[in-house]
C-alpha positions as CSV (number, residue, x, y, z in Angstrom):
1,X,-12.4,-56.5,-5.5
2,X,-9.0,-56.4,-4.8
3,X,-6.5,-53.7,-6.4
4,X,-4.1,-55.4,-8.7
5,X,-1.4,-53.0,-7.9
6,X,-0.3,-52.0,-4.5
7,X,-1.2,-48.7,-2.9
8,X,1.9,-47.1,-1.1
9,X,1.1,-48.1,2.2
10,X,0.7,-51.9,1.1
11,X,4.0,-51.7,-0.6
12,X,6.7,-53.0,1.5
13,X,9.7,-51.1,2.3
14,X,11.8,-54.0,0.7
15,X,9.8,-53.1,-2.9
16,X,10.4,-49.7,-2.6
17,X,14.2,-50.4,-1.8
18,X,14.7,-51.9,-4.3
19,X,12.7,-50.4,-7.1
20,X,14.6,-47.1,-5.8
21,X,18.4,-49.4,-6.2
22,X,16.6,-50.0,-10.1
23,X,16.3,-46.5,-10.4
24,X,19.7,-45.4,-9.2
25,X,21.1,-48.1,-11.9
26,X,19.0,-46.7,-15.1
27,X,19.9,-43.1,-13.7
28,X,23.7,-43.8,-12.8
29,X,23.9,-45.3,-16.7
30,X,21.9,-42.3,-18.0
31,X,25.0,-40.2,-16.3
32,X,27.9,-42.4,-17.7
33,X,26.0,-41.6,-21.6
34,X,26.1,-37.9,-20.5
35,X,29.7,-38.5,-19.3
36,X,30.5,-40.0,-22.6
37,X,29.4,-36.4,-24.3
38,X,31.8,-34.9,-22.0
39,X,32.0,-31.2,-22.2
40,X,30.7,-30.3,-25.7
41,X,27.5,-29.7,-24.7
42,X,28.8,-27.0,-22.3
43,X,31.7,-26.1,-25.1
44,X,28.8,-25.5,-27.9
45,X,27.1,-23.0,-25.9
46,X,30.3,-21.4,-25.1
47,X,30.8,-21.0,-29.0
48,X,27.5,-20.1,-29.4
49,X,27.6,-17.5,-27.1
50,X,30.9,-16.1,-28.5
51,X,29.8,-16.1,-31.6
52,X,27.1,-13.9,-30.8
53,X,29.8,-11.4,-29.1
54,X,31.7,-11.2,-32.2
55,X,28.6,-10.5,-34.4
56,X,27.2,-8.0,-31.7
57,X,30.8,-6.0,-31.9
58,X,31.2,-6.0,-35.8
59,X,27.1,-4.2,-35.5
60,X,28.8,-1.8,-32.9
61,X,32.1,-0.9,-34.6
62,X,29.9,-0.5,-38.0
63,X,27.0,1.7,-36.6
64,X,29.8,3.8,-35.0
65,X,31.9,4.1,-38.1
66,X,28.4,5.1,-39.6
67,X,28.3,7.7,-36.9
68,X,31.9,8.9,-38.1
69,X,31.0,9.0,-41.2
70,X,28.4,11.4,-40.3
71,X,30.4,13.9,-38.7
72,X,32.8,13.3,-41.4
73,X,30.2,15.1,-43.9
74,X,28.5,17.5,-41.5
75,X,32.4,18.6,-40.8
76,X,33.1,19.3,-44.6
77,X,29.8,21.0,-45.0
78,X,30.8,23.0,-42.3
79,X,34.2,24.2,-43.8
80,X,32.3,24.9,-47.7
81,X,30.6,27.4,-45.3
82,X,32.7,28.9,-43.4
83,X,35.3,29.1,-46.7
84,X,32.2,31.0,-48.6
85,X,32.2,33.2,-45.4
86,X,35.9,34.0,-45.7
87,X,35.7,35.0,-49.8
88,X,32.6,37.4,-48.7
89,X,34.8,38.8,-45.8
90,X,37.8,39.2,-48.4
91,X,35.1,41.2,-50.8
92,X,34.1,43.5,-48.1
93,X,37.7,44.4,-47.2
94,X,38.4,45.3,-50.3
95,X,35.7,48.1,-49.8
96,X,36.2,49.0,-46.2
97,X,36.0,52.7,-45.2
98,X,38.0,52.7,-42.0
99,X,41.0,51.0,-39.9
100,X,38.0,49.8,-37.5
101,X,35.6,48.4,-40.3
102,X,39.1,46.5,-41.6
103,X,40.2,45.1,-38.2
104,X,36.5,43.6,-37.4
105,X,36.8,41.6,-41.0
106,X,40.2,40.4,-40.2
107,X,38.7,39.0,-37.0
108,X,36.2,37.4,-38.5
109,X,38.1,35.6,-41.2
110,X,40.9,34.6,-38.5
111,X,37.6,33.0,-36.4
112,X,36.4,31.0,-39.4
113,X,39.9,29.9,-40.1
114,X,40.3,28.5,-36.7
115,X,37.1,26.7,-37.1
116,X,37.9,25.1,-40.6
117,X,41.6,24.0,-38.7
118,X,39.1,22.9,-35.7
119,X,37.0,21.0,-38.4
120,X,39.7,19.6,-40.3
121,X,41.3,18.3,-37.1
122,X,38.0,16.7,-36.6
123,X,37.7,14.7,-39.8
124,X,41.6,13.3,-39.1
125,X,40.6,12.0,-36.0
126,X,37.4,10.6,-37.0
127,X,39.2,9.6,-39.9
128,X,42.1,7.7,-37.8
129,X,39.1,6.3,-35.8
130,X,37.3,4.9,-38.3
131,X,40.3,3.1,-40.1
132,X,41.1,2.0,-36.0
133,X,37.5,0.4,-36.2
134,X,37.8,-0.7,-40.1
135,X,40.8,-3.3,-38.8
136,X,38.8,-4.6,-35.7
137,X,35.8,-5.4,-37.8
138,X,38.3,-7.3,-40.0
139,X,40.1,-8.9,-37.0
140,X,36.7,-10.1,-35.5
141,X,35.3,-11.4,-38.8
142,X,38.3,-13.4,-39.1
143,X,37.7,-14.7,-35.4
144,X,34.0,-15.2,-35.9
145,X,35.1,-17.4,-39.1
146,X,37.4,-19.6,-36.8
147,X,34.8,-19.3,-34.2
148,X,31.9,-20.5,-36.5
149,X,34.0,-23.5,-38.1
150,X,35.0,-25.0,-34.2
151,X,31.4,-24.5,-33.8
152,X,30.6,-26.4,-36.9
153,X,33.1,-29.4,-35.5
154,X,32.0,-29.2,-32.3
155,X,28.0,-29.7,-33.2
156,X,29.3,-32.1,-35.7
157,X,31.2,-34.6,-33.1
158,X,28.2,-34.4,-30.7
159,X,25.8,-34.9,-33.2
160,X,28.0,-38.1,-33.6
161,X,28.0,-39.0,-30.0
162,X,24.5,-38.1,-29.3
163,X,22.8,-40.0,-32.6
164,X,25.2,-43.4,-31.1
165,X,23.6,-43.0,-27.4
166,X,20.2,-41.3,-28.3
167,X,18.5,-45.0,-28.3
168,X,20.3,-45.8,-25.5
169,X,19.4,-43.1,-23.7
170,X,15.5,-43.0,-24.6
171,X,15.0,-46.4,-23.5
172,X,16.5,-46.3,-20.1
173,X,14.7,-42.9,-19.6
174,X,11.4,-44.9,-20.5
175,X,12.3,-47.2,-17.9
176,X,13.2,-44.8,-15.4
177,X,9.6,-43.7,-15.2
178,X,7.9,-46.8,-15.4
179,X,9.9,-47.5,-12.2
180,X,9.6,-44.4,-10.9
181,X,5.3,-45.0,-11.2
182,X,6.1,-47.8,-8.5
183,X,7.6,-45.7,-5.8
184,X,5.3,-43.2,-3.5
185,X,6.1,-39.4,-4.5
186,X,7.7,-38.9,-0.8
187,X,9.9,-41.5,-1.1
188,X,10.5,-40.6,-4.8
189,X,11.1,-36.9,-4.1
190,X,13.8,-37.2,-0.9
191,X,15.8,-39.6,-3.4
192,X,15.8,-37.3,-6.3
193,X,17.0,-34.7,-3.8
194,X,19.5,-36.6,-2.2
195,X,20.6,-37.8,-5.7
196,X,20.8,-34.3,-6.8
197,X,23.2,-33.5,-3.4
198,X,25.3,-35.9,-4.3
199,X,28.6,-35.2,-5.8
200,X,28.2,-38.7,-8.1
201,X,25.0,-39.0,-9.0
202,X,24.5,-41.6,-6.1
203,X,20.7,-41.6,-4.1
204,X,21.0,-44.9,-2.5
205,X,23.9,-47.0,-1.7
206,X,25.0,-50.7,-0.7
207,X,26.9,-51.5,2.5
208,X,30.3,-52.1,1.1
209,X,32.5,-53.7,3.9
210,X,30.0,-52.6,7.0
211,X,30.7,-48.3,5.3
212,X,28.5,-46.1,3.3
213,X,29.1,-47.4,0.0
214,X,29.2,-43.6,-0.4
215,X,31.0,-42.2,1.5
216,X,32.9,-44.8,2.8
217,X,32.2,-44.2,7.0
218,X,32.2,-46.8,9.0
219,X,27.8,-47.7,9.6
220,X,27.3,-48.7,13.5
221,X,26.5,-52.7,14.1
222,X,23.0,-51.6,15.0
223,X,22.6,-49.4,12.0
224,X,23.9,-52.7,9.6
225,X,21.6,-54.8,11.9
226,X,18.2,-52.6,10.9
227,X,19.8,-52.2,6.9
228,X,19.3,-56.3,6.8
229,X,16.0,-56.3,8.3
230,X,14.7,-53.9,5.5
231,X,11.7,-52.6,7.7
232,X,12.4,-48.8,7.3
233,X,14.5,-46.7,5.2
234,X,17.6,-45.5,6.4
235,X,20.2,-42.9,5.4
236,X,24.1,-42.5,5.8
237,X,24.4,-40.0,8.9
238,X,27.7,-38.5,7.5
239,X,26.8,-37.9,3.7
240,X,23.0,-38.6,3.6
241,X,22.0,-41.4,0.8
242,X,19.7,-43.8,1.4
243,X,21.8,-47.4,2.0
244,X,20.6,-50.9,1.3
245,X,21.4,-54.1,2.2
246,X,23.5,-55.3,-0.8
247,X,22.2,-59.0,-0.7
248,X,18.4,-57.6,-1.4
249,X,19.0,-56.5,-4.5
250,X,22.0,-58.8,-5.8
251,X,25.2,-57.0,-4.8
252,X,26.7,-59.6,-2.7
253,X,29.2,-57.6,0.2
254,X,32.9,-58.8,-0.9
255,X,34.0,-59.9,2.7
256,X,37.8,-59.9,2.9
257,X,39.2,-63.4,4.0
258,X,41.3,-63.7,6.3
259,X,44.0,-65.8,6.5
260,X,44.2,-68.4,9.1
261,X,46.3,-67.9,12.1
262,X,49.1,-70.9,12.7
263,X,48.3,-73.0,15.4
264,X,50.9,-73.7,18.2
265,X,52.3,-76.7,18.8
266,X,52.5,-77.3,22.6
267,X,56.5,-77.9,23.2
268,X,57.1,-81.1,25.0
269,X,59.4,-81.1,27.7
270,X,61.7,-83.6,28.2
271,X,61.5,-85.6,31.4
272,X,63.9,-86.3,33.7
273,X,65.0,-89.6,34.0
C-alpha cells in the first residue's frame, strides 16, 4: 500500500523549496508582529530589573542603619559605665593616702574620659551616617515609585499591543509547524541556522535582478541556470541563504525594460549628375 504522504527522499527538491519560501513568509510576518512590540519587551525587563536594584539598596541602607543603631546603644552603654567608673574613682580620691595613690586615680579618670570623648565621637558619626543613609532610602523610594509607575505603563501598552497581535501571532505559529512537518529535519535545521545568521530574519531568498535577494551580489549565469532547474538546493556564496527561483513560488523577477535604441537612417548621397 502506498504511503499517502511522501517520505523525504520522495519529496522533490521543488516541494521542499518551496514549503521552506512558506515558512520564511509565516516566520518573516511573525518578526514584523515582534517588530510592532518594538523594545518594551526588552524596556520591561530593564524596569524590572531596576526595580529590583532600588528595593535591594533600600534592604541594604536599612539593615545598615540597624547596624548603627546598634553601636549607637552599645556606645551609650559604654559611657553609663565608664561615667559610674569616674564617680567611684572621684570617691576613692577623696580618701587617698599618698601623692602616688592620687596620681594613679587621676589617670584612670583622664583614660575613661578619653574613651567617653572616643564614644561620643562614635555615636555623631554613626549618627551623621545614619541620617546620610535616612535621605538615600528616601531618594530611592521616590525613584522606585517613578520606577514602578513606567513599569506599570510600560506592561500596560504591551499588554495592548500583545492582546491585538496574540491571535495573529498563534495562528501563523500553528502554521509554521504544520509546514515545518513537511520539510526533512536536515533541510529544516540548516535553514533555521541560516535564518538565525541572518541579520533580517531571511533563510531563503528569490533571485532579484540575477543577485542574492539578500545580499544583493551578483549570482553567476550558471548558478541562475541550476536556481531554475530546481534540482538541488543552493546557497548565496557571499552571505549564505538558501535562494530560489522567484517564478516557483510566485514572486515574478521585475526585469528592468529597456528602452529601445533609435534606429539609423542610412543617409542618401546625392548623385552626381
Amino acid at each position: 500500500m502506498a504511503a499517502e504522504k511522501k517520505s523525504d527522499k520522495e519529496r522533490s527538491v521543488e516541494d521542499r523549496l518551496k514549503a521552506l519560501y512558506q515558512l520564511q513568509t509565516i516566520l518573516s510576518e511573525i518578526d514584523r508582529i515582534r517588530f510592532l512590540r518594538g523594545e518594551l519587551p526588552n524596556e520591561v525587563k530593564d524596569l524590572e530589573d531596576e526595580i529590583i536594584r532600588y528595593q535591594t539598596r533600600i534592604q541594604k541602607y536599612s539593615d545598615e542603619i540597624v547596624d548603627l543603631r546598634e553601636i549607637i546603644a552599645t556606645k551609650k552603654k559604654d559611657i553609663e559605665e565608664r561615667r559610674v567608673k569616674i564617680a567611684r574613682y572621684d570617691t576613692q580620691i577623696d580618701n587617698v593616702r599618698n601623692n602616688r595613690e592620687f596620681a594613679f586615680l587621676e589617670k584612670e579618670k583622664e583614660f575613661e574620659n578619653l574613651e567617653i570623648e572616643l564614644a561620643e565621637k562614635n555615636i555623631r558619626d554613626a549618627l551623621s551616617k545614619i541620617n546620610t543613609k535616612e535621605e538615600e532610602i528616601a531618594k530611592a523610594r521616590t525613584d522606585l515609585q517613578n520606577q514602578e509607575q513606567s513599569l506599570e505603563d510600560k506592561k500596560r501598552e504591551l499588554d495592548e499591543i500583545v492582546s491585538e497581535t496574540r491571535q495573529e501571532e498563534e495562528n501563523l505559529r500553528l502554521r509554521a509547524k504544520e509546514l515545518e512537518a513537511d520539510i526533512d529535519p536536515y533541510t529544516l535545521a540548516a535553514f533555521k541556522r541560516i535564518r538565525g545568521n541572518a541579520r533580517n530574519g531571511l533563510g531563503i531568498v528569490t533571485v532579484q535582478r540575477k543577485a542574492c535577494g539578500g545580499c544583493f551580489n551578483k549570482i553567476p549565469p550558471q548558478r541562475q541556470l541550476e536556481i531554475k532547474m530546481h534540482k538541488k538546493v543552493i546557497v548565496c556564496e557571499y552571505c549564505g541563504r538558501i535562494m530560489i527561483d522567484g517564478a516557483l513560488v510566485g514572486a515574478e523577477e521585475v526585469v528592468e525594460e529597456v528602452a529601445p535604441k533609435p534606429k539609423r537612417t542610412a543617409r542618401r548621397t546625392a548623385s552626381k549628375d
